[in-house]
C-alpha positions in Angstrom: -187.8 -155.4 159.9 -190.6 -154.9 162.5 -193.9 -154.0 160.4 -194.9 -151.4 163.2 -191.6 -149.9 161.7 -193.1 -150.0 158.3 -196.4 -148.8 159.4 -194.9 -146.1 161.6 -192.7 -144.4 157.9 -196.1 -145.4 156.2 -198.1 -142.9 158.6 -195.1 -140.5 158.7 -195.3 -140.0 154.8 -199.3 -139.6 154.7 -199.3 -136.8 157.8 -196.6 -135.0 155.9 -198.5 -135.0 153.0 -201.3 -133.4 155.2 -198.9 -129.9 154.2 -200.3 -126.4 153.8 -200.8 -127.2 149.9 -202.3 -130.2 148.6 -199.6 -133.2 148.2 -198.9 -135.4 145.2 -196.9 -137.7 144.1 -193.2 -137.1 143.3 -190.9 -136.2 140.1 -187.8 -137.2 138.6 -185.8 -135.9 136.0 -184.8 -137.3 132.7 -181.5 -138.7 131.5 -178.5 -136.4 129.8 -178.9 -135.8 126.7 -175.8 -135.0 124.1 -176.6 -131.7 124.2 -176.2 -131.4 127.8 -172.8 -130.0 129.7 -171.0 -130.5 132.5 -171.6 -128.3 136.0 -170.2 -128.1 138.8 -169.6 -125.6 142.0 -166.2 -124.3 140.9 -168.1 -123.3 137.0 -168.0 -119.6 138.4 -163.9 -119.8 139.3 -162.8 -116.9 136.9 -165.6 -114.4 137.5 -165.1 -112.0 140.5 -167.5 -110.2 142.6 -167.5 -106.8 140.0 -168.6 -109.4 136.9 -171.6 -111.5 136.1 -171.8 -114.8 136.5 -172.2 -116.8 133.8 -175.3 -118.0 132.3 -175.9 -121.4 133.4 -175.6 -124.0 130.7 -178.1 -127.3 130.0 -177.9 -129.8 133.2 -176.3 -133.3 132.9 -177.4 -136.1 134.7 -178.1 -137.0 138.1 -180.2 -139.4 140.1 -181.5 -138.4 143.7 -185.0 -138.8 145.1 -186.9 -137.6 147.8 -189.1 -134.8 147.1 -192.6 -134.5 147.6 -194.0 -131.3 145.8 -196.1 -129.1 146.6 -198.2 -128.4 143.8 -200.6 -125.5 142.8 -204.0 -126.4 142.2 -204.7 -124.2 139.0 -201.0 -125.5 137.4 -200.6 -128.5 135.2 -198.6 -131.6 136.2 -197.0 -133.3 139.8 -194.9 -130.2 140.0 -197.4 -127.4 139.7 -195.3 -125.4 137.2 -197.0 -123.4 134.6 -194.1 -121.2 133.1 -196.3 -119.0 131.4 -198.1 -118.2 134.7 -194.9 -118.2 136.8 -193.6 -115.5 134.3 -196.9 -113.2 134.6 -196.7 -113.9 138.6 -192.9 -112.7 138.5 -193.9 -109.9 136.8 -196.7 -108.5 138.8 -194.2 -108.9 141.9 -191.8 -106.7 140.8 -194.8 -104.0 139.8 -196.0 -104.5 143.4 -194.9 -103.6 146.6 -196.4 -105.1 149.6 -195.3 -104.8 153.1 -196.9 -107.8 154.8 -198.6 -110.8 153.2 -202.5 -110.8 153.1 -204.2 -112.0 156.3 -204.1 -115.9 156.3 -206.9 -117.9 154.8 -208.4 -121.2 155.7 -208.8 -123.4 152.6 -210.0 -126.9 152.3 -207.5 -129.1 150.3 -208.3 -132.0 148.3 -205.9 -134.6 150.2 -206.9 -137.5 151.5 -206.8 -136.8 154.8 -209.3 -133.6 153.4 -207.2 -131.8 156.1 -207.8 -127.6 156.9 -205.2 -125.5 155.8 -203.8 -121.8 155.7 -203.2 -121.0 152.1 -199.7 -118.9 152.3 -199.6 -115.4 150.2 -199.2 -115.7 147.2 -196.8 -112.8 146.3 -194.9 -113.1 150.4 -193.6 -111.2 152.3 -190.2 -112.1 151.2 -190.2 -109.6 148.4 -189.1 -107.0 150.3 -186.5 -108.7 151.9 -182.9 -106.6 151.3 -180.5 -109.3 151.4 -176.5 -108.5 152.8 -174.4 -107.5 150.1 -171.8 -110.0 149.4 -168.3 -108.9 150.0 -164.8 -109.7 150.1 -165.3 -111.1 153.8 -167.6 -113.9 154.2 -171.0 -113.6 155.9 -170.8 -116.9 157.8 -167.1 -117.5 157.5 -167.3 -119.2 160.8 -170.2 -120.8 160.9 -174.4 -120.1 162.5 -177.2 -120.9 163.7 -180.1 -118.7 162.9 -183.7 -119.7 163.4 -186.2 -118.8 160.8 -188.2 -115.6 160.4 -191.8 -115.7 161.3 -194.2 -113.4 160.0 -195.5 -111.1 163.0 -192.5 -111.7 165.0 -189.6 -109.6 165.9 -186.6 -110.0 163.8 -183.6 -111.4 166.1 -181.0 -113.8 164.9 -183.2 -115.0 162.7 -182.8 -115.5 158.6 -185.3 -115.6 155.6 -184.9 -118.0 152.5 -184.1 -115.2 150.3 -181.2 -114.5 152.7 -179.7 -117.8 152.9 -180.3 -118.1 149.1 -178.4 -114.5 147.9 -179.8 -114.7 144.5 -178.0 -112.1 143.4 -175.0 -113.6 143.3 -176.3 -117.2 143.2 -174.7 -119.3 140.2 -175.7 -123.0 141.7 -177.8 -124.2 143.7 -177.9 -128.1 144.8 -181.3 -128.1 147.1 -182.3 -130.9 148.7 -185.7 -131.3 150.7 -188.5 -133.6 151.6 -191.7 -131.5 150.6 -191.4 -128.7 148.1 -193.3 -125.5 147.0 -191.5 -125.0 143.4 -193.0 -122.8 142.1 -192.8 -120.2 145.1 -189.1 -121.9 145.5 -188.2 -120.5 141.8 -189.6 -117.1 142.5 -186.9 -116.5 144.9 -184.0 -117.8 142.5 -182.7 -116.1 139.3 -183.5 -118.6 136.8 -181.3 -116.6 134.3 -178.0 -116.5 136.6 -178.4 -119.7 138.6 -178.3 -123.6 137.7 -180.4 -125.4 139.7 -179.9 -129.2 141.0 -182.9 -130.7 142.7 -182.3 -133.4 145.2 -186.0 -135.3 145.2 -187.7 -138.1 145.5 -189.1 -140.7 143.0 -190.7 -143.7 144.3 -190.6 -145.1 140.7 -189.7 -145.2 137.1 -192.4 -143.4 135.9 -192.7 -140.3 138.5 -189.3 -139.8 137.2 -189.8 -139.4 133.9 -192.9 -137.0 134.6 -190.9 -135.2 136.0 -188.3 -135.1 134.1 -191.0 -134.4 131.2 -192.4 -131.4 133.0 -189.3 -130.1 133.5 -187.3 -130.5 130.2 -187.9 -127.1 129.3 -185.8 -125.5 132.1 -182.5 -125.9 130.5 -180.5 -124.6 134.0 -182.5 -127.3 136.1 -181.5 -130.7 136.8 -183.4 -133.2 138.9 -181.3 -135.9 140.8 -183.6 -139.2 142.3 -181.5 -140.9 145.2 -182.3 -144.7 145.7 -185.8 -146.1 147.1 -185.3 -149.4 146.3 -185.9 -152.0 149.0 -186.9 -150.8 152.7 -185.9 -147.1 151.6 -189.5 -145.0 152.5 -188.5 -141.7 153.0 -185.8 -139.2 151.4 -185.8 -136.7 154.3 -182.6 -135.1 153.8 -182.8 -131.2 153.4 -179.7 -129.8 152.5 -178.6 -127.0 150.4 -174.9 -126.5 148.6 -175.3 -122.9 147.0 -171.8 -121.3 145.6 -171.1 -118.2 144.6 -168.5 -116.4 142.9 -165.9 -116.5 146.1 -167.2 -119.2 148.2 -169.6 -121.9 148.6 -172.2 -122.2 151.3 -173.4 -125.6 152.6 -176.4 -124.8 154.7 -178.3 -127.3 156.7 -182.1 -126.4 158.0 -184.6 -128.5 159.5 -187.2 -126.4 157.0 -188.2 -127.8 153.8 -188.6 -126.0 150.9 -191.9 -124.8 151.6 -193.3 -121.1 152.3 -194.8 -122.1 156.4 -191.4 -124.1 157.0 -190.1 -120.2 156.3 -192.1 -118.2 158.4 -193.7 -116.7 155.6 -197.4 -118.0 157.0 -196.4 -116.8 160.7 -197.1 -120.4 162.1 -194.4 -122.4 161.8 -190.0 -121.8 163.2 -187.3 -124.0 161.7 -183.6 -123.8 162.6 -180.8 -123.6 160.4 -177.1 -124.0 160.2 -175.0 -122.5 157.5 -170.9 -121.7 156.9 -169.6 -120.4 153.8 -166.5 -121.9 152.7 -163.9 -119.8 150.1 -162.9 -121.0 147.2 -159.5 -122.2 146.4 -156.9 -120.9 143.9 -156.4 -122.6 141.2 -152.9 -123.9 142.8 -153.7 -124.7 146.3 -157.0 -127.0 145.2 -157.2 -130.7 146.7 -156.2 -133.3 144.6 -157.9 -136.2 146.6 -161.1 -136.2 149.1 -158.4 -137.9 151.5 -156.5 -134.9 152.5 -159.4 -132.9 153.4 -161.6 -132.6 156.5 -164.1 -135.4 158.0 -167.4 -132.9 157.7 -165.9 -132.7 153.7 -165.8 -136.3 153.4 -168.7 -137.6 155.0 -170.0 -134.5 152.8 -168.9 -136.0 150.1 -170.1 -139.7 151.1 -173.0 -139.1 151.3 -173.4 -136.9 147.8 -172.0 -139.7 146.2 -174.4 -142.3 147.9 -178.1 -139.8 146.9 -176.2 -140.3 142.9 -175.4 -136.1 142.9 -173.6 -135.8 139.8 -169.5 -136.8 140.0 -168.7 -133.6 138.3 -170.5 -131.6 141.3 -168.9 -133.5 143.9 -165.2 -133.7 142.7 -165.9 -129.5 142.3 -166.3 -129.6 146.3 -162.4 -129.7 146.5 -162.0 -126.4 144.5 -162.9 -124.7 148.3 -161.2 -124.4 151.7 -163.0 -126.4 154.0 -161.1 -126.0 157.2 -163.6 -124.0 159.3 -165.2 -127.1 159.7 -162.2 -128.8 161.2 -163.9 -129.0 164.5 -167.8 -129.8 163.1 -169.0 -133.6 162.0 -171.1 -133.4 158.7 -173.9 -136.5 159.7 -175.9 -138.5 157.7 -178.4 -141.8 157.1 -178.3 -143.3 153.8 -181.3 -145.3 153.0 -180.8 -149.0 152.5 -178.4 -152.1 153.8 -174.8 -151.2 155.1 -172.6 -154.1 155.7 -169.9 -155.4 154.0 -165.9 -155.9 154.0 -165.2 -152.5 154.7 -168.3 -151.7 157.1 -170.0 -149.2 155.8 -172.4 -149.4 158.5 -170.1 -147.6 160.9 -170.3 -144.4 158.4 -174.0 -143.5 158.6 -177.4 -143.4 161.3 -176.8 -143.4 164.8 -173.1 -145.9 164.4 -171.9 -142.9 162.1 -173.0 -140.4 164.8 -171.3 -142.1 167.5 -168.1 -142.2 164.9 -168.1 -138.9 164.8 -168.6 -138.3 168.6 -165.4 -139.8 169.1 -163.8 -138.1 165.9 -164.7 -134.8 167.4 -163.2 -136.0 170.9 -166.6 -135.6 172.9 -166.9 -139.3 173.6 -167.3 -139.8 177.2 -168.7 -143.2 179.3 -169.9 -140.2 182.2 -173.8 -139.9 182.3 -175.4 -137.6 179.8 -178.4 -135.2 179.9 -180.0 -135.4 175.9 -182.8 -132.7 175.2 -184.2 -133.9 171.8 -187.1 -131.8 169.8 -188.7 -133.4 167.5 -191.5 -133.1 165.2 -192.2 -136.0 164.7 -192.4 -139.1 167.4 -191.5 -143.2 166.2 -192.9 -145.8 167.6 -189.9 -146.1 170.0 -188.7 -148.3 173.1 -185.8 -148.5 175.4 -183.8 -150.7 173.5 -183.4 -148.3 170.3 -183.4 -144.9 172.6 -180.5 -146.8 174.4 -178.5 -147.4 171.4 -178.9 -143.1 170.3 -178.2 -142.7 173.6 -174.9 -144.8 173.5 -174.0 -143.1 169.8 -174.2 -139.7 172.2 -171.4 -141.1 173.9 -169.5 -141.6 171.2 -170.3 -145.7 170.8 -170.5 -147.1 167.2 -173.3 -149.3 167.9 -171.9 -152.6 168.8 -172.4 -152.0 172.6 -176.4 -152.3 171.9 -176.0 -154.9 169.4 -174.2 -157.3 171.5 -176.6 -157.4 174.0 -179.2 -158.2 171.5 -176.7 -160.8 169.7 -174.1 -162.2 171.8 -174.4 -165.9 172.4 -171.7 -167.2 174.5 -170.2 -170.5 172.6 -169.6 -172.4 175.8 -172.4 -173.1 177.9 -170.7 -173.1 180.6 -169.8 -169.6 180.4 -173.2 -169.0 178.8 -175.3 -168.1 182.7 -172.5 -165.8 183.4 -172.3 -164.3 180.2 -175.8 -163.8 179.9 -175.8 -162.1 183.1 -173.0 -160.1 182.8 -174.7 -158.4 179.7 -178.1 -158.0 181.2 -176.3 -155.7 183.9 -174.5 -154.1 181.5 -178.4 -153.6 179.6 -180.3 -152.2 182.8 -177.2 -149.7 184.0 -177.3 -148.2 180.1 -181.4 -148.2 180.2 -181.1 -146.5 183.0 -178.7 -143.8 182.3 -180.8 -143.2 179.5 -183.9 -143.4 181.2 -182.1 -140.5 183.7 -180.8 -138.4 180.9 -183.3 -138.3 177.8 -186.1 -136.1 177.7 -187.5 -135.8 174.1 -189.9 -132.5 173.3 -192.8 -133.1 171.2 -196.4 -130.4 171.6 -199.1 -131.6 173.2 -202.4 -131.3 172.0 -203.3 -128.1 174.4 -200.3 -126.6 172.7 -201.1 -127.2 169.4 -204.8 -126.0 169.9 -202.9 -123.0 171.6 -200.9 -121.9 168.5 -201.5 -119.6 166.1 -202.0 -122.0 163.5 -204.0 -124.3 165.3 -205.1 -128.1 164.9 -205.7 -128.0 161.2 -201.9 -126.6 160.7 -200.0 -129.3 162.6 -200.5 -132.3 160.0 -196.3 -132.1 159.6 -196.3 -132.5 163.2 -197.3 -136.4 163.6 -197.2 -139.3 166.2 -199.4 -142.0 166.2 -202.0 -142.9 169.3 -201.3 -146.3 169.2 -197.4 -145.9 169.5 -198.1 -144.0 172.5 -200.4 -146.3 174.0 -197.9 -149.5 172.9 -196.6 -151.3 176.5 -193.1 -150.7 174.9 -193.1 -147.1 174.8 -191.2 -145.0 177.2 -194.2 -142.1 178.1 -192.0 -140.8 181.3 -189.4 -139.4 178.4 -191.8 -137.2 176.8 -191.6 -133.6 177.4 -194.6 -130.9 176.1 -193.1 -128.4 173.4 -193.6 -125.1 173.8 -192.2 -122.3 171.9 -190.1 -118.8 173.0 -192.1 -117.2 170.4 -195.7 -117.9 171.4 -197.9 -119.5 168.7 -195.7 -120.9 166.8 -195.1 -124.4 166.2 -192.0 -126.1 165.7 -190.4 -128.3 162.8 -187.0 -128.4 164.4 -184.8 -131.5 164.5 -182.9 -130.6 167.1 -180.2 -132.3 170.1 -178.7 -131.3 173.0 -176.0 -133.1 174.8 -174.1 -132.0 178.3 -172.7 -133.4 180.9 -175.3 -135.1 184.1 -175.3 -132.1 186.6 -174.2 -134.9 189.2 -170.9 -135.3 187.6 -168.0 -132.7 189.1 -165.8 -130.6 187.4 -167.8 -131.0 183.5 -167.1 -128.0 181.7 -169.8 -126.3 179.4 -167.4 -127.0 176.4 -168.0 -130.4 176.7 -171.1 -130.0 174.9 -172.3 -130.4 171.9 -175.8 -129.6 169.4 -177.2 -131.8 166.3 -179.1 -129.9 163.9 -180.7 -131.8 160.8 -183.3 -133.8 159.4 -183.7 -136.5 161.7 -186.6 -137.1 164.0 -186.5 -139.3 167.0 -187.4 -142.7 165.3 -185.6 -145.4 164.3 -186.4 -144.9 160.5 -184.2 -141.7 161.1 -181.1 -143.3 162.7 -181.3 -146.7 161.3 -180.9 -150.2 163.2 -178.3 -152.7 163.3 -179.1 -156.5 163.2 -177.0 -159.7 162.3 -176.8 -160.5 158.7 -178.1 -163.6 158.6 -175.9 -165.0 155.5 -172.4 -163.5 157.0 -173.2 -163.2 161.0 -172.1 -159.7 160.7 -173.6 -156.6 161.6 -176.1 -155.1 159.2 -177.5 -151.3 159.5 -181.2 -151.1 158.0 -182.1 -147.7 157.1 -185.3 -146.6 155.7 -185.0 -142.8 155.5 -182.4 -140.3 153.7 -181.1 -137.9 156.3 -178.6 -135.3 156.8 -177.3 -133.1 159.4 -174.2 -131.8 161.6 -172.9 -131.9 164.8 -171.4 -128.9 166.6 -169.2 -128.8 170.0 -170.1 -126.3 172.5 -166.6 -125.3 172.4 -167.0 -123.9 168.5 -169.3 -121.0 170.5 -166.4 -118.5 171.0 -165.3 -119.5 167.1 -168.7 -118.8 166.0 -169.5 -115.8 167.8 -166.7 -113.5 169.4 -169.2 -112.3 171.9 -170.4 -115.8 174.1 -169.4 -116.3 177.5 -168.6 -119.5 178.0 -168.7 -119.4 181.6 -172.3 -118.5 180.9 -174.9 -121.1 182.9 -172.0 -123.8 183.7 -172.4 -124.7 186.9 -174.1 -128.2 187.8 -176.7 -126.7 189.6 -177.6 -124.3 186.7 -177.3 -127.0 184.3 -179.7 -129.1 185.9 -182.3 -126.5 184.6 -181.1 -125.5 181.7 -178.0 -126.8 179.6 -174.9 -124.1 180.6 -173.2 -122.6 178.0 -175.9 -122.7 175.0 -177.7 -119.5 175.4 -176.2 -116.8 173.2 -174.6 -119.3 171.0 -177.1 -122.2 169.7 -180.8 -121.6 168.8 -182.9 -122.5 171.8 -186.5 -122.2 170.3 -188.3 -124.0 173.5 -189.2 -123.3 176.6 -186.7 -125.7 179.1 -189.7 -126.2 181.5 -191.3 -128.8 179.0 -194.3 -130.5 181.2 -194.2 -133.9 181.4 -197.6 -135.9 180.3 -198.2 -137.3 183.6 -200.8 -134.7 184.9 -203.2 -135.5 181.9 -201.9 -133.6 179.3 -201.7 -135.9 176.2 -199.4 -135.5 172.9 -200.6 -134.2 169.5 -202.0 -137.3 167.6 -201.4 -136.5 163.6 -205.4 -136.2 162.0 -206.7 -139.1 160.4 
């Protein structure tokens, strides 16, 4: 492992932690205790929608991590929760009715970065928010993509927390996230309704049990602490499993659990994808993960590989998850893959090409890839070829050859050598053609509502962009539909090169997640050195899902998916995604070659 790869999850860590509250360590939660019972999703089977769901018995154990909380300066502890406050809060809420948050407020925050901030409301504008009623038919039966409210922005296809969350009706909650606001998360929850699973991170031992100690009096919450052990840095994943009387709904945002990630600050726009799923009868459940689809197994794969409790997981069969027949549930789970059964071919950028070619979208044509980030790795060809191979549906052995082959008769060694080094430049080039990756530039930033001093989740390091090694030509200014706002999205879009003839719009395809462009997201695969077989590093937790453009008339009855498909047309923008996939930039992205320069993180 390079150390400019260490350095670069090392830097990405502190400028998250430059947040819009001041950043601390990590918790963890403590082990079950005898008292402690069993939960799972399928806990609500026998209510129905005209009785109350039951109250949510004492949490068993669990063992995630990734989580960095955002703590209130006046509470006690790494988590910022002071019940007895949070109760006198809740309170006053219900007392008061407010129809837009106070104006924003700079405040200086103790970090070490000593970075500017603006200090969210404190009673939000989400208060008010009249969630949909939940009924017989599914909201999302089909799936969405929704991008996140704003404050001060027209509402259109867009969602709030509290309307992903449904409280109402809410009887558990498994949240995942990499930064967290809890106690502004539990104001929006019905603590007496609703168990509660936290998904966090822990870097050791002894966050844990803080955490664990500061929450042991929230009997409906349980904290889960996935692996950090070895070259694990980061637990990035955000992911929520919330079920409900009828159905369960897996959502996957690029926000965190954090009011600006939200829109509740008016500075910030976050995408999310969410499906509800209804539950099974009590005859017609699955008996075994096998028989169900690829997004519910590598759902489940990756649940079992954070530690989510088995009794949560084996629950996930108690609903009908054949709307996602045509989606890919994708994922990086931190740590060293290899082995007998290589499990390397599950998970980063090999299980994204896996599930390319699952999904029947593999294709050896040239692509066009429009990736927004918000946050930039200290990347080169070599690793941008390899995602851009995955695209095409390759499990990662086509880079990792080149990089490992050694022919065994020198003889044949020239030729083979050469062989692969044209095979090398056609690919770099076909990436270097296709991949344009969007990421603000400092005017941008200045430009946005927020400004400067609210961009420290936003990060990329000066000497990354200055290395020899990184591909500058590739980067593409970011600039939002919604002016002033800045953008947290994770987002990918793959179609067809408009020189290619008869492509057809449904060809396409959209990741939505977690992961950043960086190879701490995706992962890289080397040579074990005690087996000679390959090996996938990963040093980041990260989730996310993969949806074919063809899903657009499933998903909403009303796209045309003749829309924008011509080659010419697609050449300026990619045909067939607008009315059916959240397209939060501006397609025009500048390059940086007329001076312009990217957003450098502060510090």
């Amino acid at each position: 492992m390079s150390s400019s790869d260490e350095q670069e999850d090392e830097e990405l860590q502190k400028a998250i932690a430059l947040s819009l509250q001041t950043s601390q360590p990590r918790t963890a939660t403590t082990a079950p205790t005898s008292e402690q019972q069993v939960i799972s999703l399928d806990s609500d089977a026998s209510t129905t929608d005209d009785e109350a769901p039951a109250v949510p018995c004492p949490l068993t154990s669990l063992q995630a991590q990734t989580l960095e909380p955002a703590p209130v300066a006046r509470a006690p502890g790494i988590l910022g929760l002071d019940r007895k406050l949070m109760e006198q809060e809740r309170l006053a809420r219900k007392r008061k009715v407010s129809v837009s948050p106070p104006p924003l407020r700079k405040s200086f925050k103790t970090s070490k970065s000593r970075s500017k901030t603006v200090r969210r409301p404190s009673a939000g504008p989400g208060a008010q928010v009249s969630c949909p009623a939940q009924t017989g038919n599914l909201l999302y039966a089909n799936g969405a993509i929704k991008k996140t409210w704003a404050f001060g922005y027209p509402r259109e296809n867009d969602i709030k927390l509290e309307e992903v969350l449904q409280k109402k009706d809410l009887t558990l909650a498994v949240l995942s996230s990499f930064q967290w606001d809890v106690e502004w998360l539990l104001g929006k929850i019905s603590m007496d309704t609703t168990q509660l699973v936290f998904v966090m991170q822990a870097d050791t031992d002894e966050m844990k049990v803080q955490y664990r100690r500061e929450t042991a009096a929230m009997s409906n919450l349980r904290l889960c602490f996935p692996s950090m052990e070895g070259q694990i840095n980061c637990m990035h994943s955000k992911l929520m499993l919330l079920s409900y009387p009828q159905h369960l709904r897996v959502v996957v945002p690029t926000a965190n659990l954090v009011p600006y990630d939200w829109g509740e600050t008016g500075i910030m726009e976050n995408t999310v994808f969410l499906i509800d799923l209804p539950r099974l009868s009590a005859d017609r459940r699955v008996a075994i993960a096998d028989d169900m689809t690829d997004f519910a197994k590598d759902l489940i794969y990756f649940l079992q590989a954070m530690g989510l409790e088995q009794t949560i997981i084996d629950s996930i069969r108690s609903f009908d998850f054949s709307a996602t027949q045509d989606l890919a549930f994708v994922h990086t789970v931190g740590g060293a893959h290899a082995g007998a059964h290589e499990p390397w071919r599950r998970t980063g950028y090999c299980g994204l090409g896996r599930a390319i070619s699952q999904l029947r979208l593999a294709s050896d044509k040239p692509l066009n890839i429009d990736y927004i980030t918000s946050s930039v790795g200290s990347l080169n060809l070599d690793f941008l070829t390899a995602l851009y191979l995955a695209a095409q549906g390759d499990d990662g052995l086509t880079e990792y050859t080149w990089r490992t082959q050694v022919s065994r008769k020198k003889a044949k060694a020239a030729e083979n050598d050469e062989l692969l080094a044209v095979q090398k430049e056609h690919a770099q080039k076909k990436t270097s053609d296709g991949l344009r990756i969007y990421y603000p530039s400092l005017e941008t930033v200045k430009a946005s509502r927020g400004g400067p001093e609210n961009g420290g989740t936003i990060c990329f390091q000066s000497k990354w962009w200055n290395a020899p090694t990184f591909p500058r030509e590739l980067l593409r200014d970011c600039t939002s539909r919604r002016e002033g706002l800045l953008m947290h999205n994770k987002i990918i879009y793959v179609y067809p090169s408009p020189h290619e003839s008869a492509h057809s719009p449904l060809t396409c395809w959209a990741y939505i997640g977690s992961a950043n462009c960086s190879e701490s997201a995706w992962g890289k695969l080397f040579k074990d050195r005690s087996t000679k077989q390959p090996r996938l590093n990963c040093r980041n937790w990260e989730c996310g899902v993969v949806i074919p453009l063809r899903r657009a008339t499933t998903m909403n009855p009303g796209y045309d998916p003749g829309y924008k498909a011509t080659p010419g047309t697609m050449a300026q923008h990619p045909g067939g995604y607008e009315g059916f996939i959240h397209i939060p930039m501006e397609w025009s992205g500048k390059d940086y070659g007329d001076g312009r320069i990217p957003w450098f993180k502060p510090g």
